[in-house]
C-alpha positions as CSV (number, residue, x, y, z in Angstrom):
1,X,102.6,25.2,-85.5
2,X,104.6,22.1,-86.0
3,X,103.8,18.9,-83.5
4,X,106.3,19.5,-81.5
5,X,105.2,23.0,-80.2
6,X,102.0,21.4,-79.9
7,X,103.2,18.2,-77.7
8,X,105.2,20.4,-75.3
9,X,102.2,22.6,-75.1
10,X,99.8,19.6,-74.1
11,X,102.4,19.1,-71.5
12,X,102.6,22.6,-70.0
13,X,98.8,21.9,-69.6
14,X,98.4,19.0,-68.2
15,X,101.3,20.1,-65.0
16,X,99.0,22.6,-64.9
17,X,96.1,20.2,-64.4
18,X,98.2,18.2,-61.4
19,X,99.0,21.9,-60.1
20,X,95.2,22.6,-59.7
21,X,94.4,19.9,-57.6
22,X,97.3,19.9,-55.7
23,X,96.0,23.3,-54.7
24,X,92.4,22.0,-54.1
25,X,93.8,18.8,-52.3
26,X,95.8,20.3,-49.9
27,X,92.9,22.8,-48.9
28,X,90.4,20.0,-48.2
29,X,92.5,18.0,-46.6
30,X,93.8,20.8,-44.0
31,X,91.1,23.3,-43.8
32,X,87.9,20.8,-42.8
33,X,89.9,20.6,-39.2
34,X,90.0,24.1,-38.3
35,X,86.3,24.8,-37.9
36,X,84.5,27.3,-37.1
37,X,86.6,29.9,-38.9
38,X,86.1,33.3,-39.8
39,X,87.7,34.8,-43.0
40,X,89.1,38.2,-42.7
41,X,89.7,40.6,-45.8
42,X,91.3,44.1,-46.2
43,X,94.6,46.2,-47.3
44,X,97.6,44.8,-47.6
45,X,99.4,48.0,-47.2
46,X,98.0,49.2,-44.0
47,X,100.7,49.7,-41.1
48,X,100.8,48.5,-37.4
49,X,99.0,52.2,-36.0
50,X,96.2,52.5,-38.1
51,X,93.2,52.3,-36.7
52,X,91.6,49.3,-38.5
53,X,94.8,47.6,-38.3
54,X,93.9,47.8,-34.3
55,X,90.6,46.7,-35.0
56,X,91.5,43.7,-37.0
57,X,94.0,42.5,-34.4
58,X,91.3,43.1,-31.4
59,X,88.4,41.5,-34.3
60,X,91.2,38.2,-34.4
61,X,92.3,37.9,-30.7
62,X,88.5,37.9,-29.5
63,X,87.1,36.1,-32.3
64,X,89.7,33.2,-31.5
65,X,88.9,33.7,-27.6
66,X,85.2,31.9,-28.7
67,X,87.1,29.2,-30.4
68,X,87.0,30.5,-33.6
69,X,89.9,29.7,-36.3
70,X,91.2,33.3,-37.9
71,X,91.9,32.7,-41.9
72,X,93.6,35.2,-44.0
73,X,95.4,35.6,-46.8
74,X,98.3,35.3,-45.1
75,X,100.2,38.6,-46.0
76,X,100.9,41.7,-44.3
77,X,98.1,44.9,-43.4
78,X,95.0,43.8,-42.3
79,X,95.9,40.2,-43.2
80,X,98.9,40.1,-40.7
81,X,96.7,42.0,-37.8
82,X,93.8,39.8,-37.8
83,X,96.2,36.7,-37.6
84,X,98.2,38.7,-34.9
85,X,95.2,38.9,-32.6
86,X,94.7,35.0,-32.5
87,X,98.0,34.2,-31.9
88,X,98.3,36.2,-29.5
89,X,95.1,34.9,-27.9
90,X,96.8,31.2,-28.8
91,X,94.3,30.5,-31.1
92,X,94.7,29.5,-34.6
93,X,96.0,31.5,-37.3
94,X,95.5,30.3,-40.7
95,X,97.5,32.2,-44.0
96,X,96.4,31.1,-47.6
97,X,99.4,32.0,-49.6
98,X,99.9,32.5,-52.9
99,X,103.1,32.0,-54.3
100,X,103.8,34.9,-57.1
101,X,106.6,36.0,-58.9
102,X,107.3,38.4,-55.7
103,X,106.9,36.5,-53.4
104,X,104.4,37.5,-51.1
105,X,106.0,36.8,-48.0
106,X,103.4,35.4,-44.8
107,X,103.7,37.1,-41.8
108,X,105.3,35.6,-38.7
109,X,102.0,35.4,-36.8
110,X,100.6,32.0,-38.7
111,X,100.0,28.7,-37.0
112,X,99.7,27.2,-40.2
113,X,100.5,28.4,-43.7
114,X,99.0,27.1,-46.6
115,X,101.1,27.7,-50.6
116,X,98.6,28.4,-53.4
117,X,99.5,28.2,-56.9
118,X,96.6,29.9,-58.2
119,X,94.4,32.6,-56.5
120,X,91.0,30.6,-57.9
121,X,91.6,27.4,-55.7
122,X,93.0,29.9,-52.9
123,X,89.6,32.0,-52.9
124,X,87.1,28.1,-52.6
125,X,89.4,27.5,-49.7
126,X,88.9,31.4,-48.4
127,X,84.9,30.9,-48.8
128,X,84.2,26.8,-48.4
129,X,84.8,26.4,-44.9
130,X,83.8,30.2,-43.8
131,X,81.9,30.9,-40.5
132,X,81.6,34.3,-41.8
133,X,83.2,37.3,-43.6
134,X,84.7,40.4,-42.5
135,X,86.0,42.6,-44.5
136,X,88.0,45.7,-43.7
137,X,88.6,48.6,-45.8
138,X,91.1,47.4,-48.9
139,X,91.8,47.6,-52.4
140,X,91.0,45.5,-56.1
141,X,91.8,42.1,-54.2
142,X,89.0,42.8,-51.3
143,X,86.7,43.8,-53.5
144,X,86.8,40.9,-56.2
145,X,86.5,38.4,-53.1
146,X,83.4,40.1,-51.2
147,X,81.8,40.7,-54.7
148,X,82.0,36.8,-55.7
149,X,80.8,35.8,-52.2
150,X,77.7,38.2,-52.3
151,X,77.0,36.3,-56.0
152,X,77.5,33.4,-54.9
153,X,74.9,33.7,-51.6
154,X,73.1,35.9,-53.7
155,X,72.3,33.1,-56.5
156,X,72.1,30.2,-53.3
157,X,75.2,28.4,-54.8
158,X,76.5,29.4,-51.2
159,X,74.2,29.3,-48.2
160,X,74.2,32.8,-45.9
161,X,76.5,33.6,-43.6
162,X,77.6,36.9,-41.9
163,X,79.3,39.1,-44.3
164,X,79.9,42.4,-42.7
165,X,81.5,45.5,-44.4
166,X,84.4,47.0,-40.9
167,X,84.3,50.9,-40.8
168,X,81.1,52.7,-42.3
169,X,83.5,56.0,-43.2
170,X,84.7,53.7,-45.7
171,X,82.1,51.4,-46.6
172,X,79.0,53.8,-46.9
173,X,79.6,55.4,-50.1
174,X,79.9,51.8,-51.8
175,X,76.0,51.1,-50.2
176,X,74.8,54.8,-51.4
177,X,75.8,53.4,-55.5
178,X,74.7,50.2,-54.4
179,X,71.2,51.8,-53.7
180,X,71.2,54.6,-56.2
181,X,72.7,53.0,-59.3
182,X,72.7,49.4,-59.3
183,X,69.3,48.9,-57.2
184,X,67.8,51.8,-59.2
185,X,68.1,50.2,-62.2
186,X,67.3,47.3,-61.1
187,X,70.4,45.2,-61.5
188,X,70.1,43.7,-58.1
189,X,66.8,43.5,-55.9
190,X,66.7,45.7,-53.0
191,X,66.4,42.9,-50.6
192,X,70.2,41.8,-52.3
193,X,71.6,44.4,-49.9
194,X,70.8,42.4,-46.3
195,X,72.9,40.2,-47.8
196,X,76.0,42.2,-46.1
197,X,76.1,44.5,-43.3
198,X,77.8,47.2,-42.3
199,X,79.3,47.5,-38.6
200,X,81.9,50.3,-37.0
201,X,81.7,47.9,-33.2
202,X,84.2,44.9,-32.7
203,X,81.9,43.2,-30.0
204,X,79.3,43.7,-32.2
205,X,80.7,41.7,-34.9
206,X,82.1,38.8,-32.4
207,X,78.3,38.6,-31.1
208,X,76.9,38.7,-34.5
209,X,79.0,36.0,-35.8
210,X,78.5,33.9,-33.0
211,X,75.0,34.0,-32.5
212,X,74.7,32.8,-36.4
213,X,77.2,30.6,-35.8
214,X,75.3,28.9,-32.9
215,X,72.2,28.9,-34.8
216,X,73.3,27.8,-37.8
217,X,75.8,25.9,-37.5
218,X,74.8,23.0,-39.6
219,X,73.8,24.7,-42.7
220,X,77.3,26.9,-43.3
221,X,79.7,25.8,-45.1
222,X,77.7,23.8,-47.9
223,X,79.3,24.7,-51.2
């Protein structure tokens, strides 16, 4: 590989580099004045109609009626009802966008939008300043963010918040596996498993999430 290959190579890197912490900048910068918040995962591809899409827009509009911030990912599904509910409660609603080559477009029911070059520095900024988690039923991109949250409370690099699993019809076959397979063999501790719960009741999850949040308040968020 002749030198110059290797210089324009160094360079590619090192935009990179200022690309990174752009991302990172722009997240703390914004996100530390939209607190409390509550991050809400699940399925892009769900429609307006579907039940969970109904529960994530009444989840977002009563969540943001206690003063909570709702944070997404910005997109449609599950993303875009959650962020419906607290704009239509006039509360904020946060998308974390991430720009790829197609463009995921955010939905139209965002008080502030957020551009992320890299989904890494998109998921700290999903997780850092996190009230709590809820995630609704959803695909490879709601899994990988729930499993790295449960590892990261899990091994105390993240202290506990809620994390709670929507819709047990969904949800319950992942805890039987949990509990037959990966707790039988002991690859996690039994106890591992209150680290999430799993909940079918909107008001149960606004009261749950409060009530930590009020009694915690001062410990979330350290990351």
């Amino acid at each position: 590989m002749n030198n110059y290959i290797i210089n324009e190579l160094k360079k590619e890197e090192s935009w990179r580099l200022f690309k990174i912490i752009g991302d990172f900048i722009d997240g703390f910068e914004v996100m530390p004045d939209y607190q409390p918040s509550v991050t809400i995962f699940g399925s892009a591809r769900v429609k307006e109609g579907d039940k969970y899409y109904d529960s994530a827009r009444q989840l977002g509009f009563k969540l943001a009626k206690k003063g909570f911030t709702i944070v997404t990912g910005g997109g449609p599904g599950i993303m875009e009802a959650a962020n419906r509910g607290a704009f239509e409660a006039g509360g904020n609603s946060i998308g974390l966008n991430i720009k790829l080559p197609k463009e995921q477009k955010p939905n139209p029911y965002l008080t502030l939008t957020l551009n992320f070059n890299y989904f890494f520095a998109r998921k700290v900024m999903l997780v850092k300043y996190a009230t709590g988690f809820v995630l609704f039923p959803g695909g490879y991109g709601t899994l990988d963010e729930v499993f790295e949250t449960l590892t990261l409370i899990q091994t105390k690099k993240l202290k506990p918040f809620p994390v709670i699993f929507f819709g047990s019809d969904y949800w319950d076959g992942l805890l039987q596996w949990l509990k037959s397979k990966v707790v039988a063999n002991n690859y996690i501790d039994e106890e591992d498993l209150n680290i999430f719960k799993i909940m079918d009741n909107i008001d149960e999850v606004v009261d749950y999430i409060e009530s930590f949040y009020i009694k915690h308040s001062k410990e979330i968020g350290e990351f």
